[in-house]
MDTraj code that builds the backbone (N, CA, C; nanometers):
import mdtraj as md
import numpy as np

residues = "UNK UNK UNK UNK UNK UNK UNK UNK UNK UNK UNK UNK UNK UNK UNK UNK UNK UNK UNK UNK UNK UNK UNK UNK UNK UNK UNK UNK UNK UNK UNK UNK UNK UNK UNK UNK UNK UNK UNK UNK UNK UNK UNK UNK UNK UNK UNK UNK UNK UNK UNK UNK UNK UNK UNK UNK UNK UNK UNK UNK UNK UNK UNK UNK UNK UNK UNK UNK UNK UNK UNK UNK UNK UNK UNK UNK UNK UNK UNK UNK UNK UNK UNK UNK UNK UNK UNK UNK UNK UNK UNK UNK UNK UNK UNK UNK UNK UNK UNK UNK UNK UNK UNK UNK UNK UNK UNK UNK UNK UNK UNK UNK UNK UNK UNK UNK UNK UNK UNK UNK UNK UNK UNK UNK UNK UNK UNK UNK UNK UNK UNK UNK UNK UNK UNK UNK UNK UNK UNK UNK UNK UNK UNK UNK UNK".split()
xyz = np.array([
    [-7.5124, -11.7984, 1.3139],
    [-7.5672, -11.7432, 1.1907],
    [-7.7079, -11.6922, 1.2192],
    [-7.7543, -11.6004, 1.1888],
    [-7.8328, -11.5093, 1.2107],
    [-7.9122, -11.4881, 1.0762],
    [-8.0497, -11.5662, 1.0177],
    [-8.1025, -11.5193, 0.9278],
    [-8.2303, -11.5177, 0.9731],
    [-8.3108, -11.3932, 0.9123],
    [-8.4575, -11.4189, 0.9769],
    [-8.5204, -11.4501, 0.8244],
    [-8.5990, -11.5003, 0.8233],
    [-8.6836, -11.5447, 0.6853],
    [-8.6086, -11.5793, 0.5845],
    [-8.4990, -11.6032, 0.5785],
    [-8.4101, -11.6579, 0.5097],
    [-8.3499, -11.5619, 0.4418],
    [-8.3781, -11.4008, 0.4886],
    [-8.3507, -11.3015, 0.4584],
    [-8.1942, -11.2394, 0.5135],
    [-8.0724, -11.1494, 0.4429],
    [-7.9614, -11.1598, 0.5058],
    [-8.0207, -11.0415, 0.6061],
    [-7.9807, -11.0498, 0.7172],
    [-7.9602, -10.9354, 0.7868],
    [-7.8853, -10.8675, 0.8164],
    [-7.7813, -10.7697, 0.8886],
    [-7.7158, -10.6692, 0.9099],
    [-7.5651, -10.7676, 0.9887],
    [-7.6160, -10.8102, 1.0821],
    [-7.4876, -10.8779, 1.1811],
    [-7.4119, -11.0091, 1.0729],
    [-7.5424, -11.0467, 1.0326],
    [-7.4780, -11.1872, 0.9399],
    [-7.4184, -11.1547, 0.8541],
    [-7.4451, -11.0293, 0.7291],
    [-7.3541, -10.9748, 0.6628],
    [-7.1987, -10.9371, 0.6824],
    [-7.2183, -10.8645, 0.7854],
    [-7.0680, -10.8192, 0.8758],
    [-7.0180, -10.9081, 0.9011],
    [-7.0867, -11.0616, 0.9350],
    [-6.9774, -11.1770, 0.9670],
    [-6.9567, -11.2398, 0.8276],
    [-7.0201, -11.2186, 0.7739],
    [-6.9513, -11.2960, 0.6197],
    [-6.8809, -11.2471, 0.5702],
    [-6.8456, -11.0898, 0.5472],
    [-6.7468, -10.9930, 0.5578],
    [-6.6186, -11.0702, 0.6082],
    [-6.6375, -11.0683, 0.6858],
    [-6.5241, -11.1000, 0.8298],
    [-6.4856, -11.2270, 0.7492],
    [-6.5294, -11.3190, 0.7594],
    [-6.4868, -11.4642, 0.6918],
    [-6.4295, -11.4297, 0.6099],
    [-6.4760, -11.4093, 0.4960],
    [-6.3904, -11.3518, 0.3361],
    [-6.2664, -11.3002, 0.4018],
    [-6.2486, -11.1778, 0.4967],
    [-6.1424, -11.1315, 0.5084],
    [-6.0224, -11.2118, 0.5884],
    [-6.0771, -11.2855, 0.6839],
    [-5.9738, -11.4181, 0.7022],
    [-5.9107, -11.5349, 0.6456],
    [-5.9828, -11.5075, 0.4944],
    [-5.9074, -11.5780, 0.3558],
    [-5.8225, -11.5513, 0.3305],
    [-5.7552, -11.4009, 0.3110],
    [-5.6843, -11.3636, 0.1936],
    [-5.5519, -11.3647, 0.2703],
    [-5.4554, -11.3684, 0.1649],
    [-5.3204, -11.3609, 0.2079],
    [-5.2446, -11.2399, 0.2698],
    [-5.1728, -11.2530, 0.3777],
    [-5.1018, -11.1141, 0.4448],
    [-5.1019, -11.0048, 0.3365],
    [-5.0547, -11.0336, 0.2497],
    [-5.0563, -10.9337, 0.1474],
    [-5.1930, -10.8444, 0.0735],
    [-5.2533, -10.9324, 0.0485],
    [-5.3673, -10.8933, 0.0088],
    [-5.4837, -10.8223, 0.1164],
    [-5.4671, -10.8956, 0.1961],
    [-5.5630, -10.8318, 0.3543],
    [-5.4697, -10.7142, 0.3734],
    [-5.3482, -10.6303, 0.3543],
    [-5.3313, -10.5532, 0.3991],
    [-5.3824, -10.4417, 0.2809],
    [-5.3325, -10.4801, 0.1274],
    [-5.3794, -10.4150, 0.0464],
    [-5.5512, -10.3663, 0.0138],
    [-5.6245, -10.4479, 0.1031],
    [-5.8309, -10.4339, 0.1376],
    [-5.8265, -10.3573, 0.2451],
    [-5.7553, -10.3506, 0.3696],
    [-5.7633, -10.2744, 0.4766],
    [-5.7439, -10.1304, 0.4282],
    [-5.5588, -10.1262, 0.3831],
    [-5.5828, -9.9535, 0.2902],
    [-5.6425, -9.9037, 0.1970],
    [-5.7490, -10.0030, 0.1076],
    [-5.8668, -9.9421, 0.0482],
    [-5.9937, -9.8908, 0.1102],
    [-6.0026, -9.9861, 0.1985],
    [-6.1041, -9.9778, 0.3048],
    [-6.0949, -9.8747, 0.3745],
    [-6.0110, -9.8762, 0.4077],
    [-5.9576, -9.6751, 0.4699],
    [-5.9832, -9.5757, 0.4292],
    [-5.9255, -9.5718, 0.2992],
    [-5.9231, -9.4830, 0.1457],
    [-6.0406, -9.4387, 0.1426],
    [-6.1454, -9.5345, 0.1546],
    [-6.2982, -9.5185, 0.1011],
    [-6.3657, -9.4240, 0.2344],
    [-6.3267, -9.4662, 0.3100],
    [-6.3784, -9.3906, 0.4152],
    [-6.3267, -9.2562, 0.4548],
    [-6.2257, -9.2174, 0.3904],
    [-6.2253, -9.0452, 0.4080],
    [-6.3249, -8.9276, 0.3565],
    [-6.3682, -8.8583, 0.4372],
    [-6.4871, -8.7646, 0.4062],
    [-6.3918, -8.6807, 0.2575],
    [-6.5567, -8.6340, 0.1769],
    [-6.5376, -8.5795, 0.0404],
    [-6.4003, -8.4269, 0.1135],
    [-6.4277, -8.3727, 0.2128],
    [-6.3022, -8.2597, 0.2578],
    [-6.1777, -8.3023, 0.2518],
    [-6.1498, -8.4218, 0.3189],
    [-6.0367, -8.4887, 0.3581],
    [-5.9185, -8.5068, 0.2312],
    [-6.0248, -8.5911, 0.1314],
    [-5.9721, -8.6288, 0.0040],
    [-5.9105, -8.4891, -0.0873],
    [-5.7585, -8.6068, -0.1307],
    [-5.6793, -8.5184, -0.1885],
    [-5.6281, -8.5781, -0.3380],
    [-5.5569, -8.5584, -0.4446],
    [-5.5157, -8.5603, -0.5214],
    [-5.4098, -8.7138, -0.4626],
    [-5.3421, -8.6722, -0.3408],
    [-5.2622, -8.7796, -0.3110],
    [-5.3505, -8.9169, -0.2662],
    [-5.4797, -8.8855, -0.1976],
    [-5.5588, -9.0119, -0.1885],
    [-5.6055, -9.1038, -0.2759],
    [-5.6172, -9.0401, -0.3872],
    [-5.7119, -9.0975, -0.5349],
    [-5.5955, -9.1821, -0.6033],
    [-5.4440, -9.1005, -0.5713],
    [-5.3144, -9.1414, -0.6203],
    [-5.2974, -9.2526, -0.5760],
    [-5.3494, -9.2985, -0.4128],
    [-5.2799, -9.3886, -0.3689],
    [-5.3910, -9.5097, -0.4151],
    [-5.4891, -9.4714, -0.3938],
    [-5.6363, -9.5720, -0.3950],
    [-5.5939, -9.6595, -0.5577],
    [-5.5290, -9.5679, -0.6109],
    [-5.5345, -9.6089, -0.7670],
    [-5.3648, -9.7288, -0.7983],
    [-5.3347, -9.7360, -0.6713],
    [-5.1675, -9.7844, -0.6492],
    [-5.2483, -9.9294, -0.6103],
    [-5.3151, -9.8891, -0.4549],
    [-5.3406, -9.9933, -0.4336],
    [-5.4362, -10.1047, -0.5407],
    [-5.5099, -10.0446, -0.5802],
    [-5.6218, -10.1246, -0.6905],
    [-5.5317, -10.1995, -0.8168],
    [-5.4052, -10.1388, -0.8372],
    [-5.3159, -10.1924, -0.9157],
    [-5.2689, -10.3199, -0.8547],
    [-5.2276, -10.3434, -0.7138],
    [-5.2168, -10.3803, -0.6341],
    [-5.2268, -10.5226, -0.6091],
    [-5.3735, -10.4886, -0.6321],
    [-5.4439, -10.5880, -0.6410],
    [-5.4944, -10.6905, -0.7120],
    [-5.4194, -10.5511, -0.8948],
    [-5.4782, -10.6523, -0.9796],
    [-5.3677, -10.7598, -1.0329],
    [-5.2601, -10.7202, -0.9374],
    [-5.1603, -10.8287, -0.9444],
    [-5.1378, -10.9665, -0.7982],
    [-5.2456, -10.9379, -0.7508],
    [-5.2617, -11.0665, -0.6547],
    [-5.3012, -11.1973, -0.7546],
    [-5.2228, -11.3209, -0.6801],
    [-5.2761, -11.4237, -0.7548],
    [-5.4491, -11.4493, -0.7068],
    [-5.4940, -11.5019, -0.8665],
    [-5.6221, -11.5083, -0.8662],
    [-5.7151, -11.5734, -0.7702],
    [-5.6996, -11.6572, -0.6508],
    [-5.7510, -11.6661, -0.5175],
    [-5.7836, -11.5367, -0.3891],
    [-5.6698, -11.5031, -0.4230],
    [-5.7172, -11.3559, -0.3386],
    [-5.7609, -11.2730, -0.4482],
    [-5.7722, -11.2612, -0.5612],
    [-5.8435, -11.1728, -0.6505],
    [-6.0510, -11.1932, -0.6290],
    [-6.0291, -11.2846, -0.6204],
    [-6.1732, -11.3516, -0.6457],
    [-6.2218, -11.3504, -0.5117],
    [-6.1561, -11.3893, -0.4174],
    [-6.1841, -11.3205, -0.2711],
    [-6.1696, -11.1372, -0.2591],
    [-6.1266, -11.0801, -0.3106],
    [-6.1549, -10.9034, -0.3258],
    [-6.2574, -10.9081, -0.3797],
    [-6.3251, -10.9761, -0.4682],
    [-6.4287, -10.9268, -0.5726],
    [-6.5539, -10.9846, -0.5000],
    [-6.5615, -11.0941, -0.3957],
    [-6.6502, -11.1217, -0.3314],
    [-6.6753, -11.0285, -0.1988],
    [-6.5908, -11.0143, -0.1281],
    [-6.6141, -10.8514, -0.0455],
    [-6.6208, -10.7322, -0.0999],
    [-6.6076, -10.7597, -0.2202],
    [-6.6266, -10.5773, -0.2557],
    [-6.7752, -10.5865, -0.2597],
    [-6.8237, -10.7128, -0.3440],
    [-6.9489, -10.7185, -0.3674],
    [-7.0271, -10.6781, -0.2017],
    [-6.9628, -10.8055, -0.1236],
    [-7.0496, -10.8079, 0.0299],
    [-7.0620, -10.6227, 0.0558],
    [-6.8910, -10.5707, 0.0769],
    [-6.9155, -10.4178, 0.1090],
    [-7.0096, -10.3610, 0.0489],
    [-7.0166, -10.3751, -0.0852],
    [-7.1313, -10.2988, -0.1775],
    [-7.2730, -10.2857, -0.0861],
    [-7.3392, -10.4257, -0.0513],
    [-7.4647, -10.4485, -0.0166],
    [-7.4515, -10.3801, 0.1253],
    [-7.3373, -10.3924, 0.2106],
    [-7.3527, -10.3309, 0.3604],
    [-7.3534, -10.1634, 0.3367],
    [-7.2792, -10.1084, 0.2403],
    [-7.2614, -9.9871, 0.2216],
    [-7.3863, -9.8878, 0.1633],
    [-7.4899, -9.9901, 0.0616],
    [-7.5886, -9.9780, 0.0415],
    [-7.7055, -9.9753, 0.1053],
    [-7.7063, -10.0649, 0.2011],
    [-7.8299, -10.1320, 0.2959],
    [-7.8046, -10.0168, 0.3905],
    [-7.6845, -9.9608, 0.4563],
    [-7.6717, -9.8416, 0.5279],
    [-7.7243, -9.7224, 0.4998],
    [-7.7381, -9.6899, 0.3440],
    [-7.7423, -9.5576, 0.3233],
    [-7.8864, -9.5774, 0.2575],
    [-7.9923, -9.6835, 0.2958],
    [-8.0853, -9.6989, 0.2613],
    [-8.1639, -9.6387, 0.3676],
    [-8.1257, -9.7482, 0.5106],
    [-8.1342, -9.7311, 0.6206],
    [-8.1383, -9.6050, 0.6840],
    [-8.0709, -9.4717, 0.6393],
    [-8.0395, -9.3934, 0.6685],
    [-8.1502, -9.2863, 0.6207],
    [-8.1477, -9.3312, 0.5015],
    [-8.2757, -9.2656, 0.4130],
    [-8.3932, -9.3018, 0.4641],
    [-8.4375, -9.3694, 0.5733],
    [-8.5580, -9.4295, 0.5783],
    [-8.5944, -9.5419, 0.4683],
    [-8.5487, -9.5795, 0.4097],
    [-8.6107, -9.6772, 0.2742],
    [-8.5680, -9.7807, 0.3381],
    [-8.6337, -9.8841, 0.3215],
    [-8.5855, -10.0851, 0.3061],
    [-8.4444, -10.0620, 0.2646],
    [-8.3769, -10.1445, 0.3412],
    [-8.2643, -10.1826, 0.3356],
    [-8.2189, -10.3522, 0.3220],
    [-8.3337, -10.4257, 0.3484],
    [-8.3449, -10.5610, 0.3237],
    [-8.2651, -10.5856, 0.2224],
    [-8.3636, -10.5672, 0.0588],
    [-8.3183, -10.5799, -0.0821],
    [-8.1493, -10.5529, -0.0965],
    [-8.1215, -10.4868, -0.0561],
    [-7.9335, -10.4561, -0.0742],
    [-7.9056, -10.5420, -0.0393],
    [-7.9455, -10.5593, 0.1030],
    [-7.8139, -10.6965, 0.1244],
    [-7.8652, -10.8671, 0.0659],
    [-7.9886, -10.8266, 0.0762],
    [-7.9825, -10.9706, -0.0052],
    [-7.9826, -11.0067, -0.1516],
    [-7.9847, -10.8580, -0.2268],
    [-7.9204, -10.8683, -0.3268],
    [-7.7754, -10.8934, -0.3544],
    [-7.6616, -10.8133, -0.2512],
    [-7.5566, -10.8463, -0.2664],
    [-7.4838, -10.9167, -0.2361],
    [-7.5197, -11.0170, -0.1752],
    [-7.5390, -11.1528, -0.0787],
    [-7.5152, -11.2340, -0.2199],
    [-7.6230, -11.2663, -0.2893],
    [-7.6872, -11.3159, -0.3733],
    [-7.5603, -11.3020, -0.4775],
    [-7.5517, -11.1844, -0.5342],
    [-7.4239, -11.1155, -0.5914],
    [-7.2538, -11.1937, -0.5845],
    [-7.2701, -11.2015, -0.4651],
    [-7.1323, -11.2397, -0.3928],
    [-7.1240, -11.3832, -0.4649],
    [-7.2119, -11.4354, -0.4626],
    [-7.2216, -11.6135, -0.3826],
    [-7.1757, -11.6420, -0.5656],
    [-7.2353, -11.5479, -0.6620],
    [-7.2328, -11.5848, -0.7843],
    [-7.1126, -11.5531, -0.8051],
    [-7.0498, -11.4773, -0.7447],
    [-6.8991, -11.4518, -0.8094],
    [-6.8046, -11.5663, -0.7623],
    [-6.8045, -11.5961, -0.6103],
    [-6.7085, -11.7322, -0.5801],
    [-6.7748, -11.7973, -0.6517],
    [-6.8706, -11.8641, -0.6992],
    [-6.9052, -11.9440, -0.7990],
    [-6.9563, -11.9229, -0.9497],
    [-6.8175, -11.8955, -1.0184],
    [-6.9425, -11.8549, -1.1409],
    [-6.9749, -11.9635, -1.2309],
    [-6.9419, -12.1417, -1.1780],
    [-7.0372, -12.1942, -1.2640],
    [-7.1866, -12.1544, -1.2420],
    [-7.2401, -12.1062, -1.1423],
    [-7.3607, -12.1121, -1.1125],
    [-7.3983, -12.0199, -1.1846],
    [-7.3682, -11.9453, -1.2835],
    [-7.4072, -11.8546, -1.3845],
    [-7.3282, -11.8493, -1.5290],
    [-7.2149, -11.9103, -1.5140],
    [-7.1623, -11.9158, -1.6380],
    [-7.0004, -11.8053, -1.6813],
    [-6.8822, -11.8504, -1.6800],
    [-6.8160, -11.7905, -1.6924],
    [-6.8445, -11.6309, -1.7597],
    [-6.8351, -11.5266, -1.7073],
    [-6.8203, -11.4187, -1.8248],
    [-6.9724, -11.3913, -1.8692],
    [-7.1229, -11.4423, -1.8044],
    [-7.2258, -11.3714, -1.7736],
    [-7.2514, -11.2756, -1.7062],
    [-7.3592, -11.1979, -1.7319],
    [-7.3748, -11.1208, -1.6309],
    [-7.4462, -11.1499, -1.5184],
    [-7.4324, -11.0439, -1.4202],
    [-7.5366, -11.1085, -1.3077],
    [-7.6692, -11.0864, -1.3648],
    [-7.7761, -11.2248, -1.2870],
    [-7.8909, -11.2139, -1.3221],
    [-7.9418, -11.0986, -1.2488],
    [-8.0394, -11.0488, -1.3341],
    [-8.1415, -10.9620, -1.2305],
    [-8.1732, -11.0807, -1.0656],
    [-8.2479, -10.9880, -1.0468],
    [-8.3056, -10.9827, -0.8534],
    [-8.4359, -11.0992, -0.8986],
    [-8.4278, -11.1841, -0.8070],
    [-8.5404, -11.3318, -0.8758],
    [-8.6533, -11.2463, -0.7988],
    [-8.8252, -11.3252, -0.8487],
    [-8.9370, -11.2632, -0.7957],
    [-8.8890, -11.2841, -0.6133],
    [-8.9957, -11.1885, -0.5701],
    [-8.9938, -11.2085, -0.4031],
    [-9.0395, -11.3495, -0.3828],
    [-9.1293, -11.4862, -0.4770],
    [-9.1473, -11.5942, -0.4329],
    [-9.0520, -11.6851, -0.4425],
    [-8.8887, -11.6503, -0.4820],
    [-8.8027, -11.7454, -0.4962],
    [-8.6587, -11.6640, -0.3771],
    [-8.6758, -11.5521, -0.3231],
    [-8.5365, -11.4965, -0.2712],
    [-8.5051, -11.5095, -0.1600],
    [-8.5806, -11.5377, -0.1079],
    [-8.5507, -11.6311, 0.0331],
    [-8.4899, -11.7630, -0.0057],
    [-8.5312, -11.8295, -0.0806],
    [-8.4434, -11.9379, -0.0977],
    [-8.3291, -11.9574, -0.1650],
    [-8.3299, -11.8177, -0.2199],
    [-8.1575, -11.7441, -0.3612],
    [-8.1003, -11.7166, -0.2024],
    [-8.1121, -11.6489, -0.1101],
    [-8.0574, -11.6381, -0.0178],
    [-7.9794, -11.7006, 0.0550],
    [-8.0623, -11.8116, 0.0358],
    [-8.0616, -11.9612, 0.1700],
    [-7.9057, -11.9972, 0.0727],
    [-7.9445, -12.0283, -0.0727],
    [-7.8528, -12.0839, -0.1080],
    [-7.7194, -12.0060, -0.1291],
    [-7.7549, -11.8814, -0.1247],
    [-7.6386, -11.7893, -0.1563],
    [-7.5330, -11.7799, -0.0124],
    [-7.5855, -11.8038, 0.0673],
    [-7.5351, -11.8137, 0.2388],
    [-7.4457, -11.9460, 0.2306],
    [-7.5136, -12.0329, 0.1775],
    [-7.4574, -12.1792, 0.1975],
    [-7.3608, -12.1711, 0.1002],
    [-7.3287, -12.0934, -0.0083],
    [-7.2080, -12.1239, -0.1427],
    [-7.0992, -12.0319, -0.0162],
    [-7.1538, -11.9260, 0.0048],
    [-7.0449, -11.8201, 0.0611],
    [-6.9866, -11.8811, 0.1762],
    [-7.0402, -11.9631, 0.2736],
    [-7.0039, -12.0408, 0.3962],
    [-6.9256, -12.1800, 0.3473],
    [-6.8601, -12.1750, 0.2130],
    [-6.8579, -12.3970, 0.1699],
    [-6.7092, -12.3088, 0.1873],
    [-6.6351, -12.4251, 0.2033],
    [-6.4625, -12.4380, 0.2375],
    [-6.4130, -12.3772, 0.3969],
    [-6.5368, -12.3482, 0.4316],
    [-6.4630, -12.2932, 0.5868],
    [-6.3889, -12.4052, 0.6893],
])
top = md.Topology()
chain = top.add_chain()
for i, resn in enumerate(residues, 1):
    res = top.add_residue(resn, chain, resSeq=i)
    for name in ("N", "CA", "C"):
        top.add_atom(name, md.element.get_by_symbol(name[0]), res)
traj = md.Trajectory(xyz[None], top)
């Protein structure tokens, strides 16, 4: 595990990724892989039949039993922050804040007593508490391994 300041970084993200995705059931890991695909075809590529299928699979999904549901919704979150932190990165801007916002994000969704059924997410805590929203958000996302 790889955190510097208790901050997520880039490799540790991708492996928490990875974990989540060695949860889910044959079924469901195949139905995240062909979204995961989906998403990655350039704006040329995309067709009427891609959006068709993206919209099959997401159905897909919303008929997985609710263990692998709640595991999709925690990598979508993780993807969110890697997909973000990239195109931050790219821009020249901080890319930190993404992922340890969506880190943070994640950890609340496998757990939503820690916020309350059917709340929303909290905003982003001051910079004197997110290193340690981090710390703990690492440790909810890492419990049952």
């Amino acid at each position: 595990m790889r955190v510097s300041r208790s901050s997520m970084d880039r490799p540790t993200l991708v492996e928490l990724i990875e974990e989540e995705k060695a949860k889910l059931s044959p079924e469901a890991l195949k139905l995240w892989e062909e979204l995961a695909a989906s998403l990655y075809t350039s704006p040329e590529e995309e067709s009427a039949f891609i959006k068709r299928r993206e919209a099959e699979i997401i159905d897909g999904m919303d008929r997985l039993p609710e263990a692998d549901r709640r595991i999709v919704d925690v990598l979508s979150e993780l993807r969110a922050g890697l997909y973000e932190s990239d195109s931050s990165e790219r821009r020249g801007d901080p890319s930190q804040w993404h992922r340890d916002k969506y880190v943070i994000g994640a950890s609340l969704i496998k757990d939503p007593d820690e916020r309350g059924e059917g709340d929303p997410l909290p905003p982003m805590p001051p910079n004197e508490v997110l290193n340690r929203a981090v710390e703990q958000a690492l440790a909810r996302l890492r419990e049952g391994h």
